[in-house]
C-alpha positions in Angstrom: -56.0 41.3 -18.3 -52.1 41.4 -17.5 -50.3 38.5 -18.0 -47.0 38.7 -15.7 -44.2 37.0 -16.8 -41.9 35.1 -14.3 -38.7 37.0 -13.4 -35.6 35.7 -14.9 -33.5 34.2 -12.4 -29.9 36.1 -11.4 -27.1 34.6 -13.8 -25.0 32.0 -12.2 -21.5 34.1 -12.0 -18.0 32.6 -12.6 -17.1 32.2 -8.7 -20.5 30.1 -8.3 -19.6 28.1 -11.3 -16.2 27.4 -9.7 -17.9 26.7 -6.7 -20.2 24.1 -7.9 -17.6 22.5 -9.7 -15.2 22.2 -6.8 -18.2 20.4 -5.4 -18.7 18.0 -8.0 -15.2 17.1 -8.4 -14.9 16.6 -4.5 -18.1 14.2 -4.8 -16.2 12.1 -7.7 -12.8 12.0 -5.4 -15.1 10.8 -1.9 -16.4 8.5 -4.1 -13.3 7.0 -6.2 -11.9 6.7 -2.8 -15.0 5.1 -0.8 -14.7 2.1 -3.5 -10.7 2.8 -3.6 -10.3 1.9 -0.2 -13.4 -0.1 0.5 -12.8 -2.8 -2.2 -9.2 -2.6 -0.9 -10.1 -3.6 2.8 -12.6 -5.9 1.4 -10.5 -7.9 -0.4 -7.5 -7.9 2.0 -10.2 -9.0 4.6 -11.0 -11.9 2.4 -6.9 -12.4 1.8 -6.3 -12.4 5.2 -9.0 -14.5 6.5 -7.3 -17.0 4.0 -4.3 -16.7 5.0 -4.5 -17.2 8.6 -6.4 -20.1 7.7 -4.1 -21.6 5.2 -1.1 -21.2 7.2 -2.4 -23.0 10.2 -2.1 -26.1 6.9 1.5 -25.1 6.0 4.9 -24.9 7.3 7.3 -22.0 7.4 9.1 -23.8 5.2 6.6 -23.8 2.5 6.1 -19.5 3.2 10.6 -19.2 3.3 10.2 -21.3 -0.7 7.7 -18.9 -1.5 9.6 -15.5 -0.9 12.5 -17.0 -2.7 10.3 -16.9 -5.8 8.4 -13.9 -4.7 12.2 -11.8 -5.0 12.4 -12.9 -8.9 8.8 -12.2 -9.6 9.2 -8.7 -7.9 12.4 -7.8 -9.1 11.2 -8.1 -13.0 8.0 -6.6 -12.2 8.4 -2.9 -12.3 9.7 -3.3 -15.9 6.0 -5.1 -16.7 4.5 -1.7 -17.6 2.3 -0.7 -15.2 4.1 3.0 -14.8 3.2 3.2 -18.9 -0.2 2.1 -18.2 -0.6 5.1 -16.1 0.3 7.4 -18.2 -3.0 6.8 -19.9 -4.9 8.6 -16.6 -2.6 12.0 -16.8 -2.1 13.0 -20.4 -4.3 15.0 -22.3 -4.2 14.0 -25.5 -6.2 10.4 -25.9 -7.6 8.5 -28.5 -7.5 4.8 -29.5 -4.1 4.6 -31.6 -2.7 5.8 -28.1 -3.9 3.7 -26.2 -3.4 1.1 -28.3 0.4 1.4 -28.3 0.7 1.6 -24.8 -1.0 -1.8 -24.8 1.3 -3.0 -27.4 3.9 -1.7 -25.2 2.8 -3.8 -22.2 2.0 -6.9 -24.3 5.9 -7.3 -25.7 7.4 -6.2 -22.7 5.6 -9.1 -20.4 6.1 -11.4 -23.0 9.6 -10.8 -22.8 9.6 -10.6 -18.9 7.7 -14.2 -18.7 10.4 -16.0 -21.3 13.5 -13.8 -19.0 12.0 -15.8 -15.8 11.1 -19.4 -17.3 14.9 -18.9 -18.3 16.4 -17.6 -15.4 14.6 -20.4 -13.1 17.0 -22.9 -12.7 19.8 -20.0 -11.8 17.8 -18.3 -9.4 17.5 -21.6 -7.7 21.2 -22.5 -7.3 21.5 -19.1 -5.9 19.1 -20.4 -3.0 20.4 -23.5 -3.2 16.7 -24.9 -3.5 15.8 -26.7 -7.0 12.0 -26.5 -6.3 12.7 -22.6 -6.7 12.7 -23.0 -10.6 9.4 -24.9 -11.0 7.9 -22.7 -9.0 8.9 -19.5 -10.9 8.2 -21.6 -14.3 4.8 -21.9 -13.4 4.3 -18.4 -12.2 6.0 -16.7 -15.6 2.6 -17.1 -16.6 1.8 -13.9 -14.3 3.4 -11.4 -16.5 1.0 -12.7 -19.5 -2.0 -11.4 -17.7 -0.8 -7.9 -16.4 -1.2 -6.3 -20.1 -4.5 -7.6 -19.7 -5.2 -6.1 -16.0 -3.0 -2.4 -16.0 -5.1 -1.2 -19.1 -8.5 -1.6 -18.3 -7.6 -0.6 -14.4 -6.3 3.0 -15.6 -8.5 3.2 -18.5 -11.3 3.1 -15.2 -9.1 5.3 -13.0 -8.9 7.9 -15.8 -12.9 8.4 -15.4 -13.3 7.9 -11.5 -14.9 4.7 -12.1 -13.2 2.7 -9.1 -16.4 1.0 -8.2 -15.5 -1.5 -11.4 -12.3 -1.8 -10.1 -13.2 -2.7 -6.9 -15.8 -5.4 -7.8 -13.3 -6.5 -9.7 -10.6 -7.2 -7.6 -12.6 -8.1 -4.6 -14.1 -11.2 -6.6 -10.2 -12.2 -7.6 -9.5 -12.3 -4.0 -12.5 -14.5 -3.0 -11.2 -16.7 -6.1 -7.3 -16.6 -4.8 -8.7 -17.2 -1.0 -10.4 -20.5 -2.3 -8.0 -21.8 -4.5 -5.6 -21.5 -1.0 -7.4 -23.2 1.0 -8.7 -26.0 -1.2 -5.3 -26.7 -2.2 -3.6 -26.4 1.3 -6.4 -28.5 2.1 -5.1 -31.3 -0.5 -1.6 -31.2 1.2 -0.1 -29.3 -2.2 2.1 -27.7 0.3 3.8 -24.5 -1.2 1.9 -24.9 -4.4 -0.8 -23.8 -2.5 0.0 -20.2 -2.7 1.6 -20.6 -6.4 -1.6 -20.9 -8.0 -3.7 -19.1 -5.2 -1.6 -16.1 -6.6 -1.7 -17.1 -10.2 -5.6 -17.5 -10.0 -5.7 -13.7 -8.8 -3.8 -12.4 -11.4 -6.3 -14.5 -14.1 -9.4 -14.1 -12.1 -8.6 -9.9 -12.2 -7.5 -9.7 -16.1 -10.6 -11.3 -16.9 -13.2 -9.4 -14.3 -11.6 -6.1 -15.3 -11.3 -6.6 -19.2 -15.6 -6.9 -18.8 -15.9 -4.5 -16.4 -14.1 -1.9 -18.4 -15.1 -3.0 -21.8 -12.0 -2.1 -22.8 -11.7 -4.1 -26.6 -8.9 -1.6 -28.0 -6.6 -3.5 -30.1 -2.8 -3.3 -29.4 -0.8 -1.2 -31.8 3.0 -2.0 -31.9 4.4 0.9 -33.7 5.3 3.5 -30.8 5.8 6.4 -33.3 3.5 9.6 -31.7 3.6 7.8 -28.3 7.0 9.2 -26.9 5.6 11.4 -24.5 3.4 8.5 -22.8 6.5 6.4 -22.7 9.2 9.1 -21.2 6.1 9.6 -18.4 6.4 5.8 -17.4 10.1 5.8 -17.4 10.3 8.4 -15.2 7.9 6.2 -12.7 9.7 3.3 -13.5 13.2 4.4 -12.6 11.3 5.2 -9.0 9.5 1.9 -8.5 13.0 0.3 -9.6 14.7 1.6 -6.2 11.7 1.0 -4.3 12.1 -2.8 -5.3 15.9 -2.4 -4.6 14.8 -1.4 -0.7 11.7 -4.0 -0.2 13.7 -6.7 -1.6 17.0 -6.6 -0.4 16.2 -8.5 3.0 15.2 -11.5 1.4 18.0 -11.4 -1.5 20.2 -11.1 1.5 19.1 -13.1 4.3 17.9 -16.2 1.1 21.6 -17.3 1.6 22.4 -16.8 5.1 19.4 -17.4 7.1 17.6 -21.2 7.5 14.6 -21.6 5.2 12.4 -21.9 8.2 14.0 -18.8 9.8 13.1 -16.7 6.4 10.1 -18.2 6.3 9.0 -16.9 9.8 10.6 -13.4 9.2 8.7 -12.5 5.7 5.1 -13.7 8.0 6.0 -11.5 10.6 7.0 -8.5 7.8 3.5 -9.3 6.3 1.7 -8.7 9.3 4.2 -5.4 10.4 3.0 -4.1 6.7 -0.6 -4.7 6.5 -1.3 -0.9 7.3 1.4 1.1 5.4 1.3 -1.5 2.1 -2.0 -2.0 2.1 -3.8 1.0 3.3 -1.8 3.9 2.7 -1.2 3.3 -1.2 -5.1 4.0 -1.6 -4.7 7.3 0.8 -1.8 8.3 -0.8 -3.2 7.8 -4.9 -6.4 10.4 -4.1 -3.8 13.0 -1.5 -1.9 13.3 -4.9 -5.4 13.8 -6.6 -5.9 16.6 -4.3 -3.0 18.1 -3.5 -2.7 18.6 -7.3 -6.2 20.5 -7.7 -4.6 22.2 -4.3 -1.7 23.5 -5.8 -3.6 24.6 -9.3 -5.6 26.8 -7.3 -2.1 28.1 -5.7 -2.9 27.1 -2.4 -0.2 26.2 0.4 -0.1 22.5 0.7 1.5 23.0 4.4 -1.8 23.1 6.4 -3.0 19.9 4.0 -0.2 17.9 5.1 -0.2 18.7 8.1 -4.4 17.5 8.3 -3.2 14.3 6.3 -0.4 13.6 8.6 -2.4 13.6 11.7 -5.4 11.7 9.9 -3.4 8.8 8.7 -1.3 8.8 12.0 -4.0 8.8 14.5 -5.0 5.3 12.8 -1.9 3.5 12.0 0.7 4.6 15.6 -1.8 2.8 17.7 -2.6 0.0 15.9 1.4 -0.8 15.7 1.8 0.4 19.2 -1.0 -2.3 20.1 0.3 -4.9 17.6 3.5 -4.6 19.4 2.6 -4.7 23.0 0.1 -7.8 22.6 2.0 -9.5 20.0 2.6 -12.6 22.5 -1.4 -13.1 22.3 -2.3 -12.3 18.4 0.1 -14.8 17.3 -1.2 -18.0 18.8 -4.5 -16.9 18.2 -4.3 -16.0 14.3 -1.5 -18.3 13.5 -0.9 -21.3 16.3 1.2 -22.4 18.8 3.9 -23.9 16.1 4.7 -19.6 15.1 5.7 -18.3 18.4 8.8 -17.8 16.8 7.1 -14.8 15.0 6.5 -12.9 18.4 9.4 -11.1 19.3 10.0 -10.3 15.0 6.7 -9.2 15.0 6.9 -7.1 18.1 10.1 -5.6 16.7 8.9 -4.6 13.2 5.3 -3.1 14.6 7.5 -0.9 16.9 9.2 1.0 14.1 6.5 1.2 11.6 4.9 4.4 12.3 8.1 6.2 11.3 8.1 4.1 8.2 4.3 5.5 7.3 5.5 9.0 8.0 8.1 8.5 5.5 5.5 6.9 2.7 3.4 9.6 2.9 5.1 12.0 1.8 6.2 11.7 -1.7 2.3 12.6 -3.0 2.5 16.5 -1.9 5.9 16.9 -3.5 4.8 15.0 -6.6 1.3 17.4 -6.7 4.2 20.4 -6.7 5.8 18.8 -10.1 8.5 17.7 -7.8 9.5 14.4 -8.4 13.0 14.6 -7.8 12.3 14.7 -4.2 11.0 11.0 -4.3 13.4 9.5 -6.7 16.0 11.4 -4.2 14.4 10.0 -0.9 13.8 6.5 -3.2 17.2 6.1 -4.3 18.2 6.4 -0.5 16.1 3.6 1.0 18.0 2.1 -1.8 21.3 2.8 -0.2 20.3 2.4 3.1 18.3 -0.8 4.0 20.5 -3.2 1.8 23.3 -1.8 3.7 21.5 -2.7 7.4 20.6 -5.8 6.3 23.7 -6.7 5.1 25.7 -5.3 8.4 23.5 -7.4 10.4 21.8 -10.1 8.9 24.8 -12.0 11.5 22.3 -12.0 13.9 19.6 -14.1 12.0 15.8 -12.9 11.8 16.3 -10.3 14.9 19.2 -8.6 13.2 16.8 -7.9 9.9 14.9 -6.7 12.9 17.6 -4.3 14.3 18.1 -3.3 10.8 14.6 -1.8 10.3 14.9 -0.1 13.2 17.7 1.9 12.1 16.7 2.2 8.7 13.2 3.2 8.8 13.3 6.4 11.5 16.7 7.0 9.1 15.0 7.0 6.1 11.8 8.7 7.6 14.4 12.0 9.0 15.9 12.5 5.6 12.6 12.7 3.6 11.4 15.0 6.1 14.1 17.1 5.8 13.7 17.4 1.8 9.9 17.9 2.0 9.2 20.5 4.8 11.1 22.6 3.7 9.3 22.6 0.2 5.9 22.9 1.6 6.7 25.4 4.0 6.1 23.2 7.6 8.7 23.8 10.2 9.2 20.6 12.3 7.7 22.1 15.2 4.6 22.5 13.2 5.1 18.9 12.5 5.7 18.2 16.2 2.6 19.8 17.2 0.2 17.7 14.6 1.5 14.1 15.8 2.4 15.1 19.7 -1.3 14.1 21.1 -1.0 11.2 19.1 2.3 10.3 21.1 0.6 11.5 24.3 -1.9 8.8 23.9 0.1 6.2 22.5 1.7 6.5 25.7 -0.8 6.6 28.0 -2.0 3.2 26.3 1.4 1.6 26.5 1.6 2.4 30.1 -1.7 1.2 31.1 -1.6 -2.0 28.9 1.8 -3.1 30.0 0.0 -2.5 34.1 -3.1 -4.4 33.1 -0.9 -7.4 32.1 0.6 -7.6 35.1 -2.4 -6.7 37.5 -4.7 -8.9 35.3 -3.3 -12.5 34.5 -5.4 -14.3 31.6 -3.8 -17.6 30.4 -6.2 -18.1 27.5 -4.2 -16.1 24.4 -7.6 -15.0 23.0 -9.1 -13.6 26.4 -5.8 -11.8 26.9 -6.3 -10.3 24.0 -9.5 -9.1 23.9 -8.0 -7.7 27.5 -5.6 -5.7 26.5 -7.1 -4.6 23.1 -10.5 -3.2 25.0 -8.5 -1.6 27.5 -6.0 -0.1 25.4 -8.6 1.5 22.9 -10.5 2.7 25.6 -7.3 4.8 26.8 -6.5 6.0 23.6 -10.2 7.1 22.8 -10.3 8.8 26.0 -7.0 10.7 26.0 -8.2 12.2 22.8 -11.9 12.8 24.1 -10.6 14.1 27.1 -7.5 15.9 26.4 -8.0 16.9 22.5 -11.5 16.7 21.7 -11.2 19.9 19.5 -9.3 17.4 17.2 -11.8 14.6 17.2 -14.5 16.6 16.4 -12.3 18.6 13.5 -11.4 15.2 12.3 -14.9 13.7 12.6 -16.0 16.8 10.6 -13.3 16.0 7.5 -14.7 13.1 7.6 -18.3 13.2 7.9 -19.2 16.3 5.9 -15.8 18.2 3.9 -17.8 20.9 1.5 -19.7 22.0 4.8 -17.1 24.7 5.6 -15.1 25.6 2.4 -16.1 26.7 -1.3 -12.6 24.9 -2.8 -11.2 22.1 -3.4 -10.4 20.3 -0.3 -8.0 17.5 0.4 -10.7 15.9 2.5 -12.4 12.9 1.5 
């Protein structure tokens, strides 16, 4: 009797191994970014939902008291840490006493920041000329105590991929922030309303994450061995400190100039222009870096990327600002009320020149990937220079001249980074041109046939009207695309849908 043995199977060679590790790490990214951007949406649905309730309670009063405080807050927190924090996720060498220090680091540098703002209260308030101003930034010092407590366990997740903790995380601090709103707007507390809505965020997300991540490492204050995790977060630091500089400026400018009810209607309508390129592109742009760096390791180009992620993110934000623009005069009234028409033509104004402004964000995560980070903290330092000068020139002119000063600064802004990044990747602009020009084509084709419904098609009722003109103008822009490009909507539906199907390396789809 022969016994036959089973044949050994063929070994796995080094280009299959490669291969199936590509396709593990792709499966870790499309997940890290499914709860990335998932929990984000999430929880700004819940934020928003909130807000458009709570500010049907308040006055723009209340919202022009808050953004006084909100400069103060923002202006001391990129020196709370969070660049150090990150430098947990990218070095190589990590163990406890590391770790430790960095949280040390964090925990004497808030403590210092929160004593620096109870201090600084009552002289940020004669600079508005509003003595509510320093309670209100008393009370919220306490913010700075809990971001040790938040920026450590978040990255000591993000360094594993575990977003999903993350995400829970933070969408249960927004559920928390969106009641403490609207019970307390409820009440009549007025502007303390969103005080401690925000302040319950910031506590209700120290404590969900500190669980979530398990993260019990004691803080070590001696920083000897810990240089390299600290010049790292500097280097990030120095860029988020002229990012601040740009964001900022308006309200440090107009605070002094412009009526308290006029600011207040200004930052609204700036919080509804940047709903897609400050809350949705951040997410994008942390797993493009991700994969523009395994990109460039493998000595790809990065042009042909870029190009993919410039028509991907384009295709979603242009004609949602085209469409908040056009119908502005209908989604006002119906999220906000009849007391914030004010907010139409600022609103309409900003959403026009947005899509130039999320060109210009995301770009600075393919030049990063390249171990060029000169190019942002060039292109940072110039937003700098730039949008505190606009809004200076013309802040004459009240909320519309901020206005008039985004829509020189933004496409100005946009045109230089372009310049300093093409180049670099090795896209011409009329490569460029080519990627975004069907999503002008049918940008336009819904202007024009929006702007002719409204006329052929009167609707008094704000809602109906805008239901109108949002159903009509999707429709053309779905079918200008079907019609005209459908090779594109199928390539994109692909990325989307199914990105190992066609390629054996990494792949900047997610």
């Amino acid at each position: 009797m022969t016994i036959s043995t089973p044949a050994s199977e063929p070994p796995i060679t080094d280009a299959q191994q490669s291969n199936a590790d590509d396709t593990r790490f792709a499966a870790r990214v499309r997940s890290a970014v499914a709860w990335r951007w998932g929990a984000q949406v999430a929880a700004q649905i819940i934020t928003w939902t909130s807000t458009f309730l709570v500010v049907r309670l308040l006055d723009p009063t209340d919202y022009g008291l808050f953004a006084m405080s909100q400069v103060v807050v923002t202006a001391l927190a990129f020196l709370n840490g969070q660049s150090f924090a990150t430098s947990i996720v990218q070095t190589e060498r990590i163990d406890d006493r590391r770790v430790g220090q960095v949280f040390g680091m964090l925990i004497v540098a808030n403590v210092l920041l929160a004593s620096i703002q109870f201090l600084f209260a009552p002289f940020a308030a004669a600079y508005f000329d509003e003595p509510i101003v320093a309670e209100l930034l008393r009370v919220q010092a306490v913010i700075f105590l809990t971001i040790p407590f938040i920026a450590m366990p978040s990255e000591w997740l993000a360094r594993k991929l575990e977003f999903r903790k993350q995400g829970q995380a933070n969408m249960a601090s927004a559920l928390v922030g969106a009641m403490t709103a609207l019970f307390l707007a409820w009440l009549g507390w007025g502007v303390w309303a969103l005080i401690y809505a925000g302040l319950s965020i910031f506590v209700a997300r120290a404590i969900g994450l500190m669980w979530a991540a398990r993260f019990w490492i004691a803080p070590v204050f001696n920083p000897k061995g810990a240089w390299d995790l600290f010049t790292y977060g500097g280097v990030l630091t120095l860029c988020q400190l002229f990012w601040i500089i740009q964001s900022q400026s308006d309200v440090v400018i107009a605070g002094r100039l412009l009526a308290t009810y006029d600011l207040g209607l200004y930052t609204q309508a700036l919080f509804l222009a940047l709903i897609v390129t400050g809350r949705f592109i951040p997410p994008i742009n942390e797993v493009a870096l991700a994969a523009y760096s395994e990109l460039h390791r493998a000595k790809k180009p990065l042009g042909p990327y870029f190009l993919k992620t410039v028509r991907l993110v384009m295709m979603v934000c242009t004609p949602v600002y085209v469409g908040l623009a056009l119908t502005s005069e209908h989604v006002i009234p119906v999220l906000m009320g009849d007391k914030w028409t004010g907010l139409i033509p600022i609103v309409a104004g900003l959403a026009a020149v947005m899509p130039a402004f999320a060109l210009h964000l995301i770009c600075s995560p393919v030049t990063n990937a390249m171990g060029r980070p000169k190019v942002y903290l060039f292109t940072s330092i110039v937003g700098a220079a730039i949008f505190p000068a606009m809004f200076a020139l013309l802040v004459a002119d009240g909320a519309m001249g901020l206005v008039h000063a985004w829509w020189i600064s933004a496409p100005l802004l946009c045109a230089i980074t372009l310049t300093v990044t093409l180049p670099r990747i090795g896209v011409t602009p009329f490569a460029l041109l080519r990627a975004i020009l069907p999503i002008a084509i049918a940008c336009a084709a819904m202007s024009l046939t929006v702007l002719g419904v409204e006329k052929l098609v009167v609707i008094d009722s704000p809602f109906f009207a805008l239901m109108r003109s949002a159903s009509v103008g999707a429709t053309v822009y779905a079918a200008t695309f079907w019609f005209g490009y459908r090779g594109i909507v199928r390539e994109t539906w692909a990325l989307l849908r199914n990105p190992n199907s066609h390629n054996t390396g990494p792949s900047l789809a997610i």
